[in-house]
C-alpha positions in Angstrom: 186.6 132.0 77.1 187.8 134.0 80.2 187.6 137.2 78.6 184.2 136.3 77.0 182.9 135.6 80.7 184.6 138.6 81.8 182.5 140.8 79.3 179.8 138.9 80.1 179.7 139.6 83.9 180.9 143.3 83.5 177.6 143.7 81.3 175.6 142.8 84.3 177.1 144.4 87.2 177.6 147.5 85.9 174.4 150.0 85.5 173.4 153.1 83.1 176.1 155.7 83.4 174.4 159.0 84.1 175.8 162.2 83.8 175.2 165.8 84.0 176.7 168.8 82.2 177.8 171.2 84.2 178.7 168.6 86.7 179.0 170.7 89.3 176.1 173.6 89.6 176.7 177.1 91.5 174.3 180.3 91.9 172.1 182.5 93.7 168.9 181.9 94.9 166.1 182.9 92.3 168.2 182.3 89.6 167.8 179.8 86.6 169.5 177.5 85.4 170.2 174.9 82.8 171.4 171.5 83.1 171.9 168.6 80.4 171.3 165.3 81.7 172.5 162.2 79.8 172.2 158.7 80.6 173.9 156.0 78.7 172.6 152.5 78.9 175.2 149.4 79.2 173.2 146.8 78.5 171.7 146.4 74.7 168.9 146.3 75.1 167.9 147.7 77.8 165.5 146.4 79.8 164.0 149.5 81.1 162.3 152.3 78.9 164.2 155.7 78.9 160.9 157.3 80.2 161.0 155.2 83.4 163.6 157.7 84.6 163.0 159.1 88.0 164.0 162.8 89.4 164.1 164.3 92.9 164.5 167.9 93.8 166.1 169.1 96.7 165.8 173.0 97.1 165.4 173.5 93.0 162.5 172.8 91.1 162.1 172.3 87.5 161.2 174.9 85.5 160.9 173.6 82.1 161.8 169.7 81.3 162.5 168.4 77.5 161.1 165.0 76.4 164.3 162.9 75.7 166.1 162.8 72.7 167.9 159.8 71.3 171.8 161.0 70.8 172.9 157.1 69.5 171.1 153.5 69.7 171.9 153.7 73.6 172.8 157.4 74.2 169.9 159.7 75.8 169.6 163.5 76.9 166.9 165.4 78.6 167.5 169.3 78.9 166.4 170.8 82.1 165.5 174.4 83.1 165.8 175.0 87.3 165.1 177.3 89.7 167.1 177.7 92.6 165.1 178.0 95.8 166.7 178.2 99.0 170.3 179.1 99.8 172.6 176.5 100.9 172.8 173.2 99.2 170.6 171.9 96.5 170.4 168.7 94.0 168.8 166.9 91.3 169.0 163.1 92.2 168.2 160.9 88.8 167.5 156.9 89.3 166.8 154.4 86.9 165.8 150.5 88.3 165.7 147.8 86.3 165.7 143.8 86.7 169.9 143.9 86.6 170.6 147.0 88.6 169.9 150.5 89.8 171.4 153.6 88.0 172.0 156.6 90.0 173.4 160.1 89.6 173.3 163.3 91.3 174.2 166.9 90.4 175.1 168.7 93.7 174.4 172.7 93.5 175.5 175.5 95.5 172.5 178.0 96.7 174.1 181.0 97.6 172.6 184.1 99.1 170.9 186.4 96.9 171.9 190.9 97.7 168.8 192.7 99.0 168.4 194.6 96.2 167.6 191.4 94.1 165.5 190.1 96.6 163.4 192.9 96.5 163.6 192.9 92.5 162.1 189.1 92.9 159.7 190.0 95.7 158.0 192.9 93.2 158.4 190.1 90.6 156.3 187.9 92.3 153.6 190.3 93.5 153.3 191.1 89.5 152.7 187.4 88.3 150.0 187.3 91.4 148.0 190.2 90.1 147.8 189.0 86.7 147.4 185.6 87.5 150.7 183.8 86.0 151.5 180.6 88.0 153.8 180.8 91.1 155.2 178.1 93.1 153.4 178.3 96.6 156.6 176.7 98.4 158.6 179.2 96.9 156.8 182.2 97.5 156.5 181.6 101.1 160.4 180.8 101.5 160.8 183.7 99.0 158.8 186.0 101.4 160.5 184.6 104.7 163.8 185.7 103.3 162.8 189.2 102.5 161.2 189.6 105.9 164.1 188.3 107.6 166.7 190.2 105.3 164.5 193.5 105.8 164.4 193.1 109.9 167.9 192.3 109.7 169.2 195.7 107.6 166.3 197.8 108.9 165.5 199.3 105.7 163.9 202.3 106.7 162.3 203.0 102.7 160.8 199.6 102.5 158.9 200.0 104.9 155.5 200.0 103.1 156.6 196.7 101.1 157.9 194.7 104.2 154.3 195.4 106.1 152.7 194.2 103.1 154.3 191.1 102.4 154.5 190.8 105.8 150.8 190.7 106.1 150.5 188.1 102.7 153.2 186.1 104.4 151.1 185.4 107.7 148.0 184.5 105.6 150.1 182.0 103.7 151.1 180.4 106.5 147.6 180.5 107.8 147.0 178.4 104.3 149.5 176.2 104.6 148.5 174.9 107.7 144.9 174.5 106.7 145.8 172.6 103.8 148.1 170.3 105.6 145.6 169.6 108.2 143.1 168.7 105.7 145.9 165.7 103.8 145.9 164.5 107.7 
């Protein structure tokens, strides 16, 4: 009887297990990467729906996100595509919350500097996909275009010089643009 009530009171205190593989994350910023993320209900059956699985972003942002896929009866995993954003530290944070408890996991990841010569290779990157059209993260493009500016004043690149005053010049007008828009949500 005391190990039945043992189980029994185990089954409610404890929450999904959540996981990530890698479990720990480490690149440059620009870069993309893939992460597996599995979560593992304890209670059968669960009371919550796999789909009612929440993520937060801190410095990445999702690049491409698979539906989940059923591993066993309580066994899920979503595949994940990043992009890292902004050196220094970064996360996914996943939370599940249901009537017994709240599941939580997070993947910390480690945004390291890009070399100036990438930077420039993503800056030309990005000017590309703006001419023809492609999507581009606005957040990114201004922190992308801060870091160039800031790398270029920094080295004093004499032969960029043509690039730096022209992204210089987008940069200021998508500041200008951000602060319209956020005036306009106040």
């Amino acid at each position: 009887m005391k190990k039945f009530l043992f189980i029994l009171i185990s089954c409610l205190i404890y929450p999904c297990v959540i996981n990530f593989k890698p479990n720990t994350l480490k690149g440059k910023v620009g870069e993309t990467k893939t992460v597996i993320i599995e979560v593992k209900n304890i209670h059968t059956p669960c009371l919550l729906a796999i789909d009612e699985t929440y993520f937060e972003y801190e410095n990445v942002k999702p690049v491409s996100i698979s539906k989940w896929d059923t591993l066993k009866q309580n066994l899920f995993q979503k595949v994940m595509s990043i992009k890292l954003l902004k050196e220094g530290k970064g996360g996914i944070k996943v939370k599940r919350t249901c009537p017994i408890q709240t599941s939580q996991g997070k993947l910390e990841i480690l945004i390291e500097k890009r070399e100036y010569k990438e930077l420039k290779n993503e800056i030309k990157e990005l000017l590309k996909k703006i001419i023809i059209g492609e999507d581009v993260n606005f957040e990114y493009l201004i922190t992308t275009f801060e870091e160039f500016i800031k790398t270029y004043e920094k080295k004093n690149v004499k032969e960029d010089k043509n690039l730096y005053g022209l992204i210089k010049e987008i940069y200021n007008y998508l500041i200008k643009i951000k602060e319209i828009i956020q005036k306009e949500i106040e």
